[in-house]
N, C-alpha and C positions, 0 to 999 in steps of 0.2 A: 502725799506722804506715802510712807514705801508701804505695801500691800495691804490698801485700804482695804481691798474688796475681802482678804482674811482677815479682816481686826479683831473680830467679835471670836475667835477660835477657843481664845483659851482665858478667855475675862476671868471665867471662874476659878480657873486654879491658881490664877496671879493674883487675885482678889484675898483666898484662902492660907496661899503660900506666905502673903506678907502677916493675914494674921493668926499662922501658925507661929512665927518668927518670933513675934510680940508675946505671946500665948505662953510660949512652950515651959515654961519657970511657974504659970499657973496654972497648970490642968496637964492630964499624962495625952502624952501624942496618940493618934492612932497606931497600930499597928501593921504599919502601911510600907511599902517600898520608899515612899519618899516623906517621911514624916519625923522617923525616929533618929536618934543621934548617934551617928557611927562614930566608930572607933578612931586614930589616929590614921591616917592615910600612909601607904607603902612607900617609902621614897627610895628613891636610886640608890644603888651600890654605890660604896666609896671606892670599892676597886676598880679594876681595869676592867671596863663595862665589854661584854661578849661582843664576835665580832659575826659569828654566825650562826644563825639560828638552830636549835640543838634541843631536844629532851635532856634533862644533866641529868636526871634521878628521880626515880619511882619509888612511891613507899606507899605500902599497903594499908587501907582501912580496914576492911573486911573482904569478905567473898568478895563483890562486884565491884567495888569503889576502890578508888587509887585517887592517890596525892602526886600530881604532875610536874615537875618545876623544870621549865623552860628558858636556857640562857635565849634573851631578847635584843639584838642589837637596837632595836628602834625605843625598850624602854629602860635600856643601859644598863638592865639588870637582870636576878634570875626573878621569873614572873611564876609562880603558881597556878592552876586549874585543877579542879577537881574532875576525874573521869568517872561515869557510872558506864559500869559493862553491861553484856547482856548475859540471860543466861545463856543460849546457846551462842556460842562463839566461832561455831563450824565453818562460817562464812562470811567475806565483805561483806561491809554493811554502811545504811547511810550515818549520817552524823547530825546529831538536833544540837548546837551550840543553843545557853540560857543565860538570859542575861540578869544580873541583878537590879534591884532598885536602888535611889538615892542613897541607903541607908548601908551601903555595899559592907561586909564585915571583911576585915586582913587576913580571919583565915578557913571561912566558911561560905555559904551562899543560900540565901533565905531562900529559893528553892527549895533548897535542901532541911532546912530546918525547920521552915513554915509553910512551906507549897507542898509537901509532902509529893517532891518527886521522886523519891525513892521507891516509896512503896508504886505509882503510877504507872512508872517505866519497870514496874517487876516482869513483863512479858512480854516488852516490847523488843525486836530487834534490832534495835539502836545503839548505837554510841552517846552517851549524854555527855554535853564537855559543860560543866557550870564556873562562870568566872567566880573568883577570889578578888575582894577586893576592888579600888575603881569609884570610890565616893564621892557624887555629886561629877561625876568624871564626866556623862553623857558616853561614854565607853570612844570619844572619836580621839582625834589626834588635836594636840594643843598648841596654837602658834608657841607660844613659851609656857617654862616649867612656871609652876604655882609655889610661890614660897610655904602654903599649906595643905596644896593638894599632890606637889611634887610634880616630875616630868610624866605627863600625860600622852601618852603615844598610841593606843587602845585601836583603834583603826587599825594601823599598821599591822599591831599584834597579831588580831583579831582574823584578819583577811589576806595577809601574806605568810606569816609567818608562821601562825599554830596548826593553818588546817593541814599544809603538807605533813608537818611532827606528828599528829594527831592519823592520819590516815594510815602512814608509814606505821608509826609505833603499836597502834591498836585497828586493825585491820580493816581501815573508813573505805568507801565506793566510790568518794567523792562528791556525791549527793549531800547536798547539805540543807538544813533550815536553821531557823533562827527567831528566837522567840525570846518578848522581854517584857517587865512590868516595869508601871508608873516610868520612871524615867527610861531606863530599861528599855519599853517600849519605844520609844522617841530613837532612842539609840539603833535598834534594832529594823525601824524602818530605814532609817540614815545610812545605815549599812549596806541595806539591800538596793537601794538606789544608786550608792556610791561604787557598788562592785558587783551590777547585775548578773553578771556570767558564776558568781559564787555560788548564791541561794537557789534553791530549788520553792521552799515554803519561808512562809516569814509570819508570825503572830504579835501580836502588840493588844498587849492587855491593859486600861485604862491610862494611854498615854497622851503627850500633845504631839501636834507634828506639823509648826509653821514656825518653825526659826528663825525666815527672813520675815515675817512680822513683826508690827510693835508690841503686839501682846504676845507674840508666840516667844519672843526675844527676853521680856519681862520675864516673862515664866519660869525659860534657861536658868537666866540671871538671877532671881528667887531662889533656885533650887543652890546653885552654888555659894552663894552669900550665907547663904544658911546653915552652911560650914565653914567659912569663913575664906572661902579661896575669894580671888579675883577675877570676875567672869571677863574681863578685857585679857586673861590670857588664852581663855579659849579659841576665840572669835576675834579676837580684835576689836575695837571701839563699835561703835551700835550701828554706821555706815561702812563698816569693813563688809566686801565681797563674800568672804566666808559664810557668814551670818546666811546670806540667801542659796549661799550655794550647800546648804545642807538643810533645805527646807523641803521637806516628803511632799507635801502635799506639790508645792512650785514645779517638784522634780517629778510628780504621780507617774507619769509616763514610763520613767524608767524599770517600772513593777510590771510592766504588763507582758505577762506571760509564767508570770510564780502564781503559785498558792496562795490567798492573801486570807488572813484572817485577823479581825478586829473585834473587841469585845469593851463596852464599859454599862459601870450601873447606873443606875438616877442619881444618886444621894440621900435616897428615902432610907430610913433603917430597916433591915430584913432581919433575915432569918439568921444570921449572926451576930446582930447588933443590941441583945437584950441580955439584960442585967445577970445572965448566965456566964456572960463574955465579962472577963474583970477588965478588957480592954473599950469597952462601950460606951464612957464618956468620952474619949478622945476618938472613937471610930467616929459617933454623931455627931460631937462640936465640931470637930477639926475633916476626920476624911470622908464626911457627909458632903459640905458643899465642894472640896476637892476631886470627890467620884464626879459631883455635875459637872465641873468645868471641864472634866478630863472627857466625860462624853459629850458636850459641846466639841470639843477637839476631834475626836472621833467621829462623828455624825459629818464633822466639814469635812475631813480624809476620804469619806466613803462616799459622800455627793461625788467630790472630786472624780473618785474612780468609776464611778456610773457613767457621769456626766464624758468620760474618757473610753467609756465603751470598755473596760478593766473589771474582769469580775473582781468580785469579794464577798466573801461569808462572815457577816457579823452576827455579834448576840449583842444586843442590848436591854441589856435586864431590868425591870419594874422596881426593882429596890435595890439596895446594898451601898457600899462605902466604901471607899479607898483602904481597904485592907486585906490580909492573907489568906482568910477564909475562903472569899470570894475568887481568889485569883485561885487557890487550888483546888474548886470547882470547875473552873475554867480548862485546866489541863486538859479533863476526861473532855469538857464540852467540844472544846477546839482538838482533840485527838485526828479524829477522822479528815479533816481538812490535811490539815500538816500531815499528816500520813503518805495523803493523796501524792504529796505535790515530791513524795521524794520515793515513791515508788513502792510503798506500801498497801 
């Protein structure tokens, strides 16, 4: 059967995923990248879908942050990004793309609102590009559009088309990294594999990363059903080619030579998880055993890249849960890796 020898990867978070599903109508979700119920997902313009790729228009938030919207030929629409500047802007600079979790919002980016990377990257100088939106998307490209999820085209976006807009319009080096939670994560090594000459650093904070297995595949599948898309239009049925050919760990090799950093907790309750937190039923019922199975996942990615002669700098942490707390400790922890790898 197809990649026995990873089976055991992501038991846990397939185990937890089905009965968060079940769950979720009686007890509150965690507070987690892939737990909570996102909004209506983004779908295609009705118009005349752009033919090439283009900044349309900038609108300011405050000092650093700007609302980006990008006509996308590949998602036939104008796509959004949020940019955070730096303060000094004297000079090119590299660019950290963030990816969001399952729980993607249409017009913000839990980064931003629960990782607290705003205030993090206050002195960094960086380009931060955070997606908008992209639920349960796995941020890659979709054999066909989702009657619920819409046309998914997020690769393309991602890796052809924003970083040139993105360098051009706000002054990038071309140095990039790329960092993502829970699903996110998954995303974001898939990424780096798929278009090694892009990333410089790459971070994956409590994700899975075996797609072409049957639990790694289950996982996928969990996380989208659970929005109610059709995970046969991502990948294709459960023996389509795709499925393996965006499996990180299958692929591990293609990482060697970035910055790699990998992070997940036990699922014990920490230091965010008590009765302080009004989200601490649903962090322990629900993103308690989903931290374990995400660092089972994690723990097989990093044998992998040992066993491949591939450094990498993990944290795996003695406690904590599949939720935001944890991942925006993480920033500071994994800062200096991801710095490293893009010439910081």
């Amino acid at each position: 059967m197809r990649g026995s020898v990873l089976r055991r990867c992501c038991a846990g978070a397939v185990v937890t995923l089905a009965f968060a599903t079940g769950a979720a109508a009686a007890q509150a979700a965690p507070d987690s990248g892939s737990a909570a119920a996102p909004a209506p997902a983004e779908q295609s313009s009705a118009t005349a879908p752009p033919t090439t790729p283009a900044i349309r228009r900038i609108e300011p938030v405050d000092d650093r942050r700007v609302r980006v919207f990008v006509d996308s030929p590949a998602m036939q629409r104008e796509v959004e990004v949020i940019v955070l500047l730096p303060r000094d802007r004297s000079q090119p600079r590299p660019t950290v793309y963030m990816l969001d979790g399952r729980s993607a919002e249409p017009d913000t980016n839990n980064w931003l609102e629960k990782g607290g990377a705003a205030a993090f990257y206050e002195d960094k100088p960086v380009n931060v590009v955070f997606t908008v939106g992209g639920p349960a998307s796995f941020y890659t490209d979709w054999q066909q559009p989702d009657p619920v999820l819409g046309l998914n085209r997020w690769e393309t976006f991602l890796t052809a088309e924003l970083p040139p807009a993105i360098d051009a319009g706000f002054d990038g080096n071309g140095w990039n990294a790329v960092a993502g939670v829970s699903m996110g994560a998954e995303a974001a090594m898939m990424l780096a594999i798929r278009h090694p000459g892009l990333y410089r650093s790459v971070a994956g904070y409590s994700g899975c990363f075996s797609m072409g297995t049957d639990l790694g595949q289950a996982e996928a599948r969990a996380v989208i059903a659970t929005y109610g898309g059709d995970p046969d239009n991502m990948f294709g049925p459960s023996d389509h080619p795709d499925w393996l050919q965006h499996d990180v760990v299958l692929h591990a090799e293609a990482l060697r030579g970035k910055t790699i950093y990998l992070s997940a907790g036990s699922g014990i309750p920490g230091v965010y998880d008590g009765p302080d937190n009004p989200d601490y039923p649903g962090n322990i019922g629900l993103g308690g055993p989903l931290e374990a199975g995400t660092g089972n996942c994690t723990r097989r990615l990093t044998a992998r890249l040992q066993e491949l002669g591939i450094g990498v700098t993990t944290h795996f942490r003695a406690t904590g849960t599949h939720s935001w707390p944890y991942w925006a400790d993480e920033l500071a922890v994994s800062w200096p890796t991801v710095a490293a790898g893009i010439g910081l």
